[in-house]
C-alpha positions in Angstrom: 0.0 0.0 0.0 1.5 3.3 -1.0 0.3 6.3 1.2 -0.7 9.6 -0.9 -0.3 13.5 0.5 -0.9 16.4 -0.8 -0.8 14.9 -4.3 -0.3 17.8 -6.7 -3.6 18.7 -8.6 -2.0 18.2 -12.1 -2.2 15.2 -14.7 0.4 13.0 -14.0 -0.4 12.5 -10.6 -4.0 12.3 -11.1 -4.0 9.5 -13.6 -1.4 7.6 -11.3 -3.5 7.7 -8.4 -6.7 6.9 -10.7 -4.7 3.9 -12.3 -3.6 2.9 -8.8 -6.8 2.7 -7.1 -8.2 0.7 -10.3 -5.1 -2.0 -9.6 -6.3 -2.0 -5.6 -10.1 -2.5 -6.4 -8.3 -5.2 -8.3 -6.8 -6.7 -5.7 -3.4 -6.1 -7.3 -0.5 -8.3 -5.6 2.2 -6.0 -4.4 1.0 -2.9 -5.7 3.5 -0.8 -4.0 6.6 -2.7 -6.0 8.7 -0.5 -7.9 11.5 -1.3 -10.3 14.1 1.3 -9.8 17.4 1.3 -12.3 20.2 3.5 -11.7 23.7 3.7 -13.3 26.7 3.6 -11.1 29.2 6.0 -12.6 32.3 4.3 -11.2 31.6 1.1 -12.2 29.9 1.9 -15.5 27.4 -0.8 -14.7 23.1 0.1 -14.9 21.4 -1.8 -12.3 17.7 -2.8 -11.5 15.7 -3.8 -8.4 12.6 -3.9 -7.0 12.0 -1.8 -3.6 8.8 -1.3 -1.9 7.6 2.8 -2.4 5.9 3.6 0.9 5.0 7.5 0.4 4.0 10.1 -2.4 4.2 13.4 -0.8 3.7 16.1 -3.2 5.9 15.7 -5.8 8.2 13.0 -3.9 8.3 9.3 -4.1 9.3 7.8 -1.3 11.3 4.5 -0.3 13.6 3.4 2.4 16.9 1.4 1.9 20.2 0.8 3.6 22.9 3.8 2.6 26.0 1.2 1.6 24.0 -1.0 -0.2 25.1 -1.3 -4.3 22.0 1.2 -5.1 22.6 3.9 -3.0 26.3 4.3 -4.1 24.8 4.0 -7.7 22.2 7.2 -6.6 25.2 8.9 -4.7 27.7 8.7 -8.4 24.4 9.9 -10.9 21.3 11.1 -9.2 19.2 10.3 -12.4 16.8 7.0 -12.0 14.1 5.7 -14.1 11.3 3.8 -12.3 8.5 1.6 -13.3 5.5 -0.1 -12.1 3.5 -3.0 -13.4 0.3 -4.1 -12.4 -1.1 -7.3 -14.6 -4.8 -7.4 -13.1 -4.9 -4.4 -15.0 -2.9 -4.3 -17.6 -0.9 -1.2 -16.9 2.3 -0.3 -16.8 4.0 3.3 -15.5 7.4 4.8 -16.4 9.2 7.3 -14.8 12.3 9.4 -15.2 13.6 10.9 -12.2 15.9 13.0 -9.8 17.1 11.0 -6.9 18.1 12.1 -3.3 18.3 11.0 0.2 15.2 12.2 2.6 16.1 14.5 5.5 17.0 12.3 8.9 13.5 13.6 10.6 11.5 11.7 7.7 13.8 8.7 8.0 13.3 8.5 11.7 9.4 9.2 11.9 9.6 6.2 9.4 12.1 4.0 11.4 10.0 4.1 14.2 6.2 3.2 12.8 7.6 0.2 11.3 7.5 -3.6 13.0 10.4 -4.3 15.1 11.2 -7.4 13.2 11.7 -4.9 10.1 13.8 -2.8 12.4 16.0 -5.6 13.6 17.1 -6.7 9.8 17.4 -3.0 9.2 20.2 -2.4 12.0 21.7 -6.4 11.7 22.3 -6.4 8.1 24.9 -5.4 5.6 23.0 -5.2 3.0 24.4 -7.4 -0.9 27.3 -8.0 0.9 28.8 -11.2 1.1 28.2 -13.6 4.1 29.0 -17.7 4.7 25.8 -19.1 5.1 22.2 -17.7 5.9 22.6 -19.6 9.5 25.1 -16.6 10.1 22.0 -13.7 9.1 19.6 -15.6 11.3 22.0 -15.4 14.2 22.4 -11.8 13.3 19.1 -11.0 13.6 17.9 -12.8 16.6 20.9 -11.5 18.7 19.7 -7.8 17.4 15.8 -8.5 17.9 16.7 -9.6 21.4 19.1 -6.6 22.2 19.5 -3.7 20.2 17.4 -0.5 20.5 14.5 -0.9 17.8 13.5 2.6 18.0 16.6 4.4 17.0 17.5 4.3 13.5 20.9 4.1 12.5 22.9 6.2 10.6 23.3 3.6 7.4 19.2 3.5 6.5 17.0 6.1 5.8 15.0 7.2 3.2 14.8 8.3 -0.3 13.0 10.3 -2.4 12.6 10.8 -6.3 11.2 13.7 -7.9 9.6 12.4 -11.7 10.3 14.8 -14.7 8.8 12.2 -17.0 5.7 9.8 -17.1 4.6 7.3 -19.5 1.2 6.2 -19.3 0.6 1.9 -20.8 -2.3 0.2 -21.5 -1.8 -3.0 -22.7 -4.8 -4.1 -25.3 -5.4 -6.8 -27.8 -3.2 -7.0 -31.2 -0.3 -5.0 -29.4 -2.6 -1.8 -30.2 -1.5 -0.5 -27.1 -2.5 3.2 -25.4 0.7 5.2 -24.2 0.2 8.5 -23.0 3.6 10.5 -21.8 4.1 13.7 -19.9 7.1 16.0 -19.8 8.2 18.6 -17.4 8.4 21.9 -18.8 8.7 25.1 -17.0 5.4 26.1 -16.6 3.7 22.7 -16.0 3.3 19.2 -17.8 3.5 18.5 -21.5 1.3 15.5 -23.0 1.8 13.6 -26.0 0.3 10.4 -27.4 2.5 7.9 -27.9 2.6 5.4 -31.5 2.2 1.5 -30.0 
């Protein structure tokens, strides 16, 4: 579930949160996944994942990660993302460009501290992507931190991020490939459309 505030009364954002209720009435599964794909500038390597987007708040998009992890080094070398989402009850799918930043420390820790404590325990015991001899080892990791650590406090390694779209692309998948895509570009004085050929 992706919580909305103070969407901004223009197009883009309207049709996404239109489209996203439709997926929900649909009972879409994991309707708040979001491919993200970044490009790491020192290792000239582009990179996808999946992450869950928790908030829209005006005009940011809002997930939380771990600050070494592989992505976050790829958002710290190029700040530009593109992001997608899919959902096939519907048949939609919705592409963004974006600017990419890290959320202030107040967001991250109002965040931190509404989550489960199970959540908050992998948070602090992991390392996140990096190497480790056997999942026994994780397990340990987080029992021992679930058991002993401060769930309330956020360290200084997760927090949030936010992305700020320039770009949408609107899909509707239909029969023959005759496919609807509307798009909408950022311009100085508002949002551009366009129609798309399939």
């Amino acid at each position: 579930m992706i919580v909305f505030k103070d969407l901004p009364e223009v197009e883009p954002y309207q049709q996404f949160q239109r489209d996203y209720l439709d997926a929900e009435k649909a009972n879409q599964p994991l309707i708040h996944a979001i491919a993200i794909s970044s490009f790491n500038k020192t290792l000239n390597e582009v990179e996808s994942r999946f992450v869950n987007l928790k908030y829209i708040e005006g005009e940011e998009w809002i997930f939380f990660s771990n600050y070494n992890s592989p992505k976050a080094k790829s958002f710290q070398s190029h700040d530009q993302i593109s992001a997608m989402f899919y959902w096939s009850t519907t048949n939609v799918q919705i592409r963004m460009k974006a600017k990419i930043k890290e959320t202030n420390k107040e967001r991250s820790d109002e965040h931190f501290q509404s989550r489960q404590k199970e959540k908050n325990a992998l948070a602090i015991a992991s390392n996140q992507s990096q190497p480790i001899s056997n999942f026994e080892t994780v397990k340990s990791k987080f029992t021992e931190t679930l058991e002993n650590a401060d769930l309330g406090k956020r360290p200084d390694y997760w927090g949030g991020f936010s992305f700020t779209p320039y770009y949408f692309e609107f899909w509707r998948g239909s029969d023959f490939r005759l496919n609807h895509r509307n798009a909408f570009s950022k311009v100085e004085d508002g949002w551009e459309s366009s129609i798309l050929e399939p």
